[in-house]
N, C-alpha and C positions, 0 to 999 in steps of 0.2 A: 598511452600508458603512463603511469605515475613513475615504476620504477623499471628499469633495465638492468641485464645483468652485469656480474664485474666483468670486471675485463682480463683479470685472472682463474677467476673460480663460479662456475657456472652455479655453483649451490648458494651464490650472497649474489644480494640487490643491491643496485644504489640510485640516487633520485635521478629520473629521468630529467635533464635538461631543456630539453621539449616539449615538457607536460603541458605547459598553456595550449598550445597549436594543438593539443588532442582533445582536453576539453576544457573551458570557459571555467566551468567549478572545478578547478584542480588545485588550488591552493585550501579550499574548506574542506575535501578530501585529504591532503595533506594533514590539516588539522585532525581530522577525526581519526586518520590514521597515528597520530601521535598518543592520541587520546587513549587508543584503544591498545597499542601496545604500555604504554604507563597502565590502563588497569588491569591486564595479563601481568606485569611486572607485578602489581598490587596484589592481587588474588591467586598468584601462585602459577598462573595458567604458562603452560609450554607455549611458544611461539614455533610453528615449523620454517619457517622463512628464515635464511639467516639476511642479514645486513653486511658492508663493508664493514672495515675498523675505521675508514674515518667516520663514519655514521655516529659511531659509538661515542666516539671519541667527542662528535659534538656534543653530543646529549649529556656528558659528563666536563664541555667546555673544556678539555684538556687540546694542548697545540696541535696543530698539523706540521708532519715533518716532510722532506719531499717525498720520504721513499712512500708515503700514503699515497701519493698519486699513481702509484703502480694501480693498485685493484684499478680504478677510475679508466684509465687506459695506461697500457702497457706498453705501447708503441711511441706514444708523446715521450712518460719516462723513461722510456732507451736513449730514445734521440737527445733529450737534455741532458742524463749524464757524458752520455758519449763526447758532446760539447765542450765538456773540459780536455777531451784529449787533440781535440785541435792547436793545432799552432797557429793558424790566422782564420780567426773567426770567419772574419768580413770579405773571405773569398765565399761564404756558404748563400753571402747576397739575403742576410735577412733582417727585418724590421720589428717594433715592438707593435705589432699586431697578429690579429688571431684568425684565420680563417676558419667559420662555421658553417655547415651544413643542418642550416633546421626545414626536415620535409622534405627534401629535393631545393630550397632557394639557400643560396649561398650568402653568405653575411660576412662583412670583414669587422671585427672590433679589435679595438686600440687599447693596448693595456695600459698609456699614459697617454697625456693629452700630446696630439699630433706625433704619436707614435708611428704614422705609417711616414712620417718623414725623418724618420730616424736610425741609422744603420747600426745593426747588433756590432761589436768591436771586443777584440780581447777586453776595454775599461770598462765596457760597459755588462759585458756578460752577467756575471752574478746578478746585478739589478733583472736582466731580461729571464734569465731563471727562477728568480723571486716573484716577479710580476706573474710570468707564469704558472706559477705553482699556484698563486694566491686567485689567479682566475679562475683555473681549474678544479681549485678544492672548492672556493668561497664564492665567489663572486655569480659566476654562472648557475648554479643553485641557491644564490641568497634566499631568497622570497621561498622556497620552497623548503629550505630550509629549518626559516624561522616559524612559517606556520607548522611544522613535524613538531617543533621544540617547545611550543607553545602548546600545542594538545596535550603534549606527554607532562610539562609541568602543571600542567591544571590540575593534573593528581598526583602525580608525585613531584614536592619541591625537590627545584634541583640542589638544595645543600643536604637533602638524604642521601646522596648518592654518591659525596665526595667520599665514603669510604669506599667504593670502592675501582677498579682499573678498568680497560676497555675490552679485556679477555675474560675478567668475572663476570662482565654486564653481557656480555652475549650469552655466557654459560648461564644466566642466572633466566634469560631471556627465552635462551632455545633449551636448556636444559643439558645435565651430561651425558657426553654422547656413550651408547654400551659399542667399548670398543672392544672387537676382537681379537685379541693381541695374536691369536693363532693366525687367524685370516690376513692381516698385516703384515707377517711374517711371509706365510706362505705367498702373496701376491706384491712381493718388494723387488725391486731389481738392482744391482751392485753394477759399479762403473770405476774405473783409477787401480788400484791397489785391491781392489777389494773385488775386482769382477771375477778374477779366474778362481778364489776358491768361493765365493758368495757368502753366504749364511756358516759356511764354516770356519773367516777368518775370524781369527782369534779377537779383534776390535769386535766384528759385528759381532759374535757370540755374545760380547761384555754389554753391548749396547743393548741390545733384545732383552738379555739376562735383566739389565736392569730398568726398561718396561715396564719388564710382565712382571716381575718378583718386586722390585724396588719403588715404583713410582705406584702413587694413588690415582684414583678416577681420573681427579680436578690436573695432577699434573701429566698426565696420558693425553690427556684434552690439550693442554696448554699445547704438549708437544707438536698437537696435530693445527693449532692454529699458528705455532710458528713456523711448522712446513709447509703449508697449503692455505694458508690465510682462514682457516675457520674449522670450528670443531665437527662442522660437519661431517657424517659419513652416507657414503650413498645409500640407497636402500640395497643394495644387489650387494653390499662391501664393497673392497677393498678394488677389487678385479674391474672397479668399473670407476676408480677417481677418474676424476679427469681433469687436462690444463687448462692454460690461456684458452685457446681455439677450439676446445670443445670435446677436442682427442683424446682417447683414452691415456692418462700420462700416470703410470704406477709410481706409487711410494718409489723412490730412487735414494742410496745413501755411497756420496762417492770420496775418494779420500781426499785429501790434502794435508799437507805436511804440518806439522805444529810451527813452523817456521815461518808458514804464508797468516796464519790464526791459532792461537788456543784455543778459540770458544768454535763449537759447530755456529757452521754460516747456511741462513735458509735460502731458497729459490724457491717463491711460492708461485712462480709463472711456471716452473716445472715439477713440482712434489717434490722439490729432490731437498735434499739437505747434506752439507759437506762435512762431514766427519774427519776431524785431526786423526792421524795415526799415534794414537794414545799410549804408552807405557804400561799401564794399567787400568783395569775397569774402578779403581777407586776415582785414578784422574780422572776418568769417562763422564762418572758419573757427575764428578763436582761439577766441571765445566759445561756438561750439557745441562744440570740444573739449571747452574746461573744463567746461562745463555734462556733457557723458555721465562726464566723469571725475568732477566732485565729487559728482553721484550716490551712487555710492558711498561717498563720506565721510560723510555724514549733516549733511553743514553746507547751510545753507536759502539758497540761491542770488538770492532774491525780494528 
């Protein structure tokens, strides 16, 4: 198969790493698939497929930051943040190599040269997270990559595109989604501060309120690809999102203090999103703006 699903959100693709070993013509595929989503861009045509955001984000040449290798897999980016909260790395017994499973044959690769003779250490850490990150985003899909980016600029130059971000280019791509602001309500679950009265505490009230009444299509949308990684919605709604694993995992909205964040913090491995306990739905609303807007910027809102 050319593409696999994420690794957080069962409704976005991302390039399969393996596509050579399934078929020979996989990179002219590649191409054509580039090709044909540039003239869907072009001619207006919806795309049902969503994409990762780093997908996106190639196609527009804007950075890769770690937290992208979430979608990609979920279980690598746990383990490398977690890495920082060790106090001695180099009990964990690890090397600057990558063990791969392509098809059943097992592959070790070296993210520097004679990498598998080299032991991860608190000095060395950041480098071994970088290398990683840059294997996993880049390196391991180059070739598949660059023929995707090549199809798609044969028809559209990529400097048309620098106006716009990597959550416009999906909306502009898959289209916006008709979101049911009733059905999202009705099928949300409450956790922290906000589980024992649910949809009646006075935050959630202000947050809904401003939704459904306050927010347009495009920023409804935004909302939903900053909790869940993509604007998509199931066809069945709300009742049937789902997480990382496949599970049913409902919109979830849980508190935390304005003291741990101002700006709501997303979990898109679990649909949830951490709502400050707000003073007011004015504050609410400012902060939850900025938060779906700087998304996009790549600036770390924490």
């Amino acid at each position: 198969a050319l593409f696999t699903y994420s690794a957080i959100n069962q409704m976005c693709m991302q390039i399969n790493p393996n596509s050579g070993l399934c078929n020979e013509e996989h990179l002219k595929m590649f191409h054509f698939c580039g090709r044909l989503l540039g003239k869907a861009l072009f001619d207006r045509q919806i795309v049902s497929s969503h994409l990762v955001a780093p997908l996106y984000k190639h196609i527009l040449s804007w950075p890769l930051l770690m937290n992208d290798l979430e979608a990609l897999d979920s279980d690598v980016y746990q383990n490398l943040v977690k890495l920082g909260d060790i106090d001695d790395v180099e009990m964990l017994c690890l090397d600057f190599t990558v063990t791969e499973n392509a098809m059943g044959e097992v592959q070790q690769v070296s993210l520097k040269e004679g990498g598998e003779n080299v032991t991860v250490t608190n000095d060395n850490i950041e480098e071994y997270i970088r290398l990683q990150c840059t294997y996993r985003l880049l390196d391991r899909v180059k070739e598949q990559t660059k023929y995707l980016l090549l199809g798609f600029y044969e028809v559209i130059p990529e400097p048309l595109l620098s106006v716009f971000d990597f959550q416009e280019l999906e909306l502009l791509l898959c289209g916006l989604p008709d979101i049911n602001t009733d059905d999202w309500l009705q099928n949300s679950e409450y956790t922290g501060d906000y589980e024992r009265k649910g949809a009646n505490h006075k935050v959630v009230k202000w947050f809904w309120e401003v939704v459904r009444d306050d927010f347009t299509m495009e920023q409804r949308a935004r909302l939903l690809q900053f909790t869940t990684g993509t604007s998509g919605v199931p066809a069945s709604g709300f009742a049937m999102l789902q997480g990382n694993d496949g599970n049913i995992r409902k919109f979830t909205i849980n508190s935390i203090s304005k003291s741990v964040s101002i700006f709501p913090r997303a979990h898109t491995c679990f649909n949830r999103i951490d709502l400050p306990l707000y003073d007011s739905k004015k504050e609410l609303k400012k902060f939850l703006t900025m938060a779906i807007q700087m998304e996009a910027t790549g600036f770390d809102i924490d």
